[in-house]
Structure formats: C-alpha cells, structure tokens
C-alpha positions in Angstrom: 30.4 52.3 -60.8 32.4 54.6 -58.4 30.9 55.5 -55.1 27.7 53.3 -56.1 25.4 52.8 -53.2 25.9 48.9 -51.8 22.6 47.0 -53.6 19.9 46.6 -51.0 19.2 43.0 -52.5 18.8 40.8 -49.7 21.2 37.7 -49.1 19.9 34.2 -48.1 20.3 33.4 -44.7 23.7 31.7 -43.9 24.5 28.8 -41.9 26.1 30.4 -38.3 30.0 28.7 -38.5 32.7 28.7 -36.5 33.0 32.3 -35.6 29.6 32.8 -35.1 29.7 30.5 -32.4 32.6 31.8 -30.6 31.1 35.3 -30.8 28.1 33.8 -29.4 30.3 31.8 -26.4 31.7 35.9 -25.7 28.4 36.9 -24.9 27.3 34.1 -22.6 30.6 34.3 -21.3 30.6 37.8 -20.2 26.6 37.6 -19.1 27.4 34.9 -16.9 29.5 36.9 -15.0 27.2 39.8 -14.7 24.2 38.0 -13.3 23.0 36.0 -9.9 21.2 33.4 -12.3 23.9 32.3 -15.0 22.7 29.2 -15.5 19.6 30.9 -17.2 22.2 33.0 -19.8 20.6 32.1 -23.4 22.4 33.8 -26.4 20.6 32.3 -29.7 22.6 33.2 -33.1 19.8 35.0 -35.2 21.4 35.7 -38.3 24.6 34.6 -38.9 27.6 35.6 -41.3 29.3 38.7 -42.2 25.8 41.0 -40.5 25.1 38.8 -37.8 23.0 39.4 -34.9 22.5 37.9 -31.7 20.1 37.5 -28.9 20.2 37.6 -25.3 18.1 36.0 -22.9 18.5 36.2 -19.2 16.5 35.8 -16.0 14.0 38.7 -15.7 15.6 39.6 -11.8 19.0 39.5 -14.2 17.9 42.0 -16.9 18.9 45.3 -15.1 22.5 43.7 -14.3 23.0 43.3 -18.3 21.9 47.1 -19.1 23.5 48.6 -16.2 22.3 52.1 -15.7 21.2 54.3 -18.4 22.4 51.8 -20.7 25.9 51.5 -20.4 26.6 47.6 -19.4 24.6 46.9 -22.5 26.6 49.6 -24.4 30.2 47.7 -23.1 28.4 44.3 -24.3 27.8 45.4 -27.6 31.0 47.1 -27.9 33.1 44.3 -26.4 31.3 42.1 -29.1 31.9 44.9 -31.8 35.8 44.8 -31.2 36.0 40.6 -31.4 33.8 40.5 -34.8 36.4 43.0 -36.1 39.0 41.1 -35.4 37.5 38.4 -37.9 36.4 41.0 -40.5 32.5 41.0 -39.5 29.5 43.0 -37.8 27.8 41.2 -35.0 24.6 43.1 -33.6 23.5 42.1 -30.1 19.6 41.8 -28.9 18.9 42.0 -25.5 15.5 40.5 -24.9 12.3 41.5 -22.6 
C-alpha cells in the first residue's frame, strides 16, 4: 500500500554490534569531559539496532554538569549522538538517569 502507516508489530530485541558500541564510546567520551567524577561515567546500550537507546549514569554531584541549564548540555548530548547515528543510517535515543 501507498502511504501505509509503518506496522506497530514489535521487533525482537537485537544484539548491540559494532556501531552500537561506538555510539555508546561517544557518549562516555563526551560525559567524561563534562564532569569532576569521570571515572563514575556509565553508558549501558538498552536497546540496540536501527531504534536504539541508551543510558547514562553519572555521579549524582555530576548530574547537573550533564543537563546544563534548563536542559541544554543534555539537549547538545542528544543531538551530538543524533548526528553520529545518522551518519550510519540509525536513531539512537539517549537516557539520562536519576
């Protein structure tokens, strides 16, 4: 069909590969150099393939160097990891956790 909705059936979970991990090595990468406590960065790979998401982890004295105010470090984050996942034909969602 023309213009058909995409089907909402949902995929099975994929095993993260190669770009998966260098999206998530971008993230720790550019956390480590936000925060006082890098060696507490943590980026887990939650769902992985062409919709992927990730998850950040930081020290809670950290967490208001990876937001920034009102948002925007976070928004640049998610942004710079928007752009790479392009690059390799995918979405990657990024997580910041409490």
């Amino acid at each position: 069909m023309i213009g058909a909705p995409k089907s909402s059936v949902a995929r099975e979970p994929s095993e993260p590969d190669a770009h998966d991990f260098q999206l998530r090595d971008l993230v720790v990468h550019m956390a480590k150099g936000l925060v006082d406590h890098p060696e507490q960065v943590a980026v887990e790979i939650v769902t992985a393939g062409e919709e992927g998401e990730l998850e950040l982890r930081v020290h809670d004295d950290d967490m208001g160097h990876v937001i920034g105010k009102q948002g925007r470090t976070a928004r640049s984050l998610r942004l710079a990891l928007g752009a790479a996942a392009a690059r390799v034909d995918r979405r990657m969602g990024l997580e910041i956790a409490d």
